[in-house]
N, C-alpha and C positions, 0 to 999 in steps of 0.2 A: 398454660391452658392447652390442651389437644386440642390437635387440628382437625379432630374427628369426632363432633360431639356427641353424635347417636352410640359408639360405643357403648358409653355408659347405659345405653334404655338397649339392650338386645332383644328383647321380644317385643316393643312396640313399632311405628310406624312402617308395618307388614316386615320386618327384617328382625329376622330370626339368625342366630348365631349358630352355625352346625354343631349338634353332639358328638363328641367324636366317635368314629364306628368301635362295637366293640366285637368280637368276637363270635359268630353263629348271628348276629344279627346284620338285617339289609340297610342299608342307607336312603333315609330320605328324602326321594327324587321331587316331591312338590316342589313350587315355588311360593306360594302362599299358605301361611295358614290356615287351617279348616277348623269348622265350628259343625258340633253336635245336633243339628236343626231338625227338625222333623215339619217337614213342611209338604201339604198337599202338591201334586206336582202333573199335569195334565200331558202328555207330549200324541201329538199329529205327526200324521208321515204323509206326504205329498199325494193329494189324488184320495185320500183314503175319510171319510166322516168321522168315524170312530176316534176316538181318543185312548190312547192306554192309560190309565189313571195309575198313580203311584206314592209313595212318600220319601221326600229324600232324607238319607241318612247321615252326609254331613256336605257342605256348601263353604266355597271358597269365592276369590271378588272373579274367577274366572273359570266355576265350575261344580259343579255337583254329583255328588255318589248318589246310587239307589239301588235295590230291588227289586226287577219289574218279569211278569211270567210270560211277555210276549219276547221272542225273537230278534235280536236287532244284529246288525254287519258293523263291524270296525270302522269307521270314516263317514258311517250312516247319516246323513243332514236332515235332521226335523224342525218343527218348531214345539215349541214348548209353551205353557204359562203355568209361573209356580204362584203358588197362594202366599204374601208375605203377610202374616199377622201383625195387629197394631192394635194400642190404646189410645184413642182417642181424650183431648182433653176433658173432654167430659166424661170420661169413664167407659164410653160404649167401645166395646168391640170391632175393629172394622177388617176388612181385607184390601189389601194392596194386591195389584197383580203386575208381575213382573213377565213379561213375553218377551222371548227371548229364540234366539238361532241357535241350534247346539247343534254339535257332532259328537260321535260316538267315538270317545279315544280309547277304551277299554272294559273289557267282557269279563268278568269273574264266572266260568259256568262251573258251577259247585251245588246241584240239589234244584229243587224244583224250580227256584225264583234263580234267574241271570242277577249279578251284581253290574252294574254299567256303570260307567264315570264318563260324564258328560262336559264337554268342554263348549262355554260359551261363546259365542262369537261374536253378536250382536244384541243389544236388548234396550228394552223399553218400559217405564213402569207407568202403567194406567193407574187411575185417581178416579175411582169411584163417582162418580156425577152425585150428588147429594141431593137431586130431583128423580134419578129415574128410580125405577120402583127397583127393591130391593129382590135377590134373586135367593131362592131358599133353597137350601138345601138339606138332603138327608143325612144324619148323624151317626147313622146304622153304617156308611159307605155308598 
């Protein structure tokens, strides 16, 4: 029996086994895998009311991509709340919100909208109160 039993599962519990580099392509610098999410995404800058509103493009257990039109600096500290979607056992639709301290670890600026990847620092997931009155929103944006 190996001494090493995850060997055999390489892509599950977050341990991923390196591909080896080939040729013209970069190497993998994540440390956790990323998923495809498209989740609403609110981020505050200190001092500031406004919210930049966004959608992330894909989310990790310690960060998230996106495309956003406002300006942000490399090491930048806001805070965040992303919308996490959920089904409820009864079928209804609910939101989860996840708030959270993020910094700006990197800038894609390529075209209208900045690509940012945001690295979490701190977070917290609120639990919808099932008394207060529900908050609507617009579907349009």
């Amino acid at each position: 029996m190996s001494a090493h039993p995850l060997e055999f599962f390489p892509g599950q519990f977050g341990q991923a086994r390196p591909e080896p580099q080939r040729p013209g392509l970069h190497l993998e610098r994540r440390k956790r895998t990323r998923v495809a999410v498209h989740w609403r995404a609110w981020l505050f800058r200190k001092n500031r009311s406004l919210a930049v509103e966004t959608v992330t493009q894909n989310l990790s257990s310690d960060g998230f991509y996106c495309l956003a039109e406002a300006p942000f600096l490399p090491g930048e500290r806001l805070m965040c709340a992303l919308a996490i979607p959920t089904l409820e056992p009864t079928g209804r639709k609910e939101e989860r919100r996840l708030e959270c301290v993020v910094r700006v670890a990197r800038l894609d600026c390529s075209g209208e909208r900045a690509g940012v990847a945001f690295h979490i620092e701190s977070y917290r997931v609120v639990v919808p109160d099932s008394n207060a009155p529900r908050m609507q929103t617009d579907s349009n944006g």
